[in-house]
Phi, psi and omega in degrees: 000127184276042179268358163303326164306134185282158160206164192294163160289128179230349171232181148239166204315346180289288192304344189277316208284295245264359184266329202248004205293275171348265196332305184287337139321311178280292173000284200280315161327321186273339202284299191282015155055042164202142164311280135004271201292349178296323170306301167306327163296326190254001141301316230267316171286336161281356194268318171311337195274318145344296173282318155312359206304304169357301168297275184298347184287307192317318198281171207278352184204081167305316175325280196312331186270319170290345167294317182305293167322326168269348163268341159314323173292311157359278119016258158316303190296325152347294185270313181293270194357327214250279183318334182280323195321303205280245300261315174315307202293358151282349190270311192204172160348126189309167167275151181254138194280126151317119161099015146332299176319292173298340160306294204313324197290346227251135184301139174076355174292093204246098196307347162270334166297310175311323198278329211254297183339309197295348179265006184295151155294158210293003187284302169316297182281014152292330161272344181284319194291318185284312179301324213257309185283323194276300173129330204309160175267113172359296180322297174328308184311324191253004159273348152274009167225024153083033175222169166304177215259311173301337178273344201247321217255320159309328182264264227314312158283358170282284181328281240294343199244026156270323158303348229248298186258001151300297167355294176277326158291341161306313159318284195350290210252355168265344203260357165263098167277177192253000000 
């Protein structure tokens, strides 16, 4: 990924917000498995981008660079989140995950699938969310997280074939009940 190479500016930043808001919402939605904080992960990265637009309107894929910032964030809102948990679960009762519901409203939104992403881990479901929502290529891919082509191609099939057997143990258990 070229983003230090300049190229004229062809859109402006109104027009940047309002083509990547949506996409970067769902991103940050599949990685941090809440609604919310996915919005909020995808304000936090556009308002970077926004102040930075200077910079970033130049580069040759403006996309690739605010996809990166939101999954960094992403990330990181991740790992605090995990860390606030366990210090809450000494306090008080685990906490229960929040905004599924508001996921369910979202088109193409097949809510048993979704639910088995959300136990993948976030490297993984960062690659599920970018190959399946996004469209992207393995190449894309690992140029948006920062790895190889092979390491990207690896998390991918690590998802797919963790999901394969969540997937197949949920069958499991409907078509069996205790």
């Amino acid at each position: 990924m070229t983003l230090g190479r300049r190229a004229p500016v062809t859109m402006n930043y109104s027009t940047f917000y309002q083509r990547e808001f949506s996409r970067m919402v769902s991103l940050a939605c599949t990685i941090c498995s809440d609604y919310q904080q996915g919005e909020d992960v995808a304000q936090e990265a556009l308002t970077r981008a926004h102040r930075n637009w200077e910079r970033v309107s130049g580069y040759d894929k403006p996309g690739a660079w605010l996809r990166r910032v939101t999954i960094n964030l992403s990330l990181s809102r991740v790992r605090r989140v995990k860390r606030e948990v366990v210090a809450l679960r000494l306090v008080a009762n685990e906490r229960t995950a929040q905004g599924a519901e508001q996921l369910a409203g979202h088109a193409g939104f097949d809510h048993e699938v979704w639910d088995a992403v959300r136990q993948l881990p976030p490297r993984q479901r960062a690659v599920v969310a970018l190959f399946y929502q996004e469209d992207m290529s393995t190449s894309d891919i690992a140029s948006a997280l920062d790895c190889t082509v092979s390491t990207a191609t690896s998390h991918l099939n690590q998802a797919r074939r963790s999901l394969a057997e969540l997937l197949d143990n949920a069958a499991g258990s409907e078509e069996h009940p205790s």
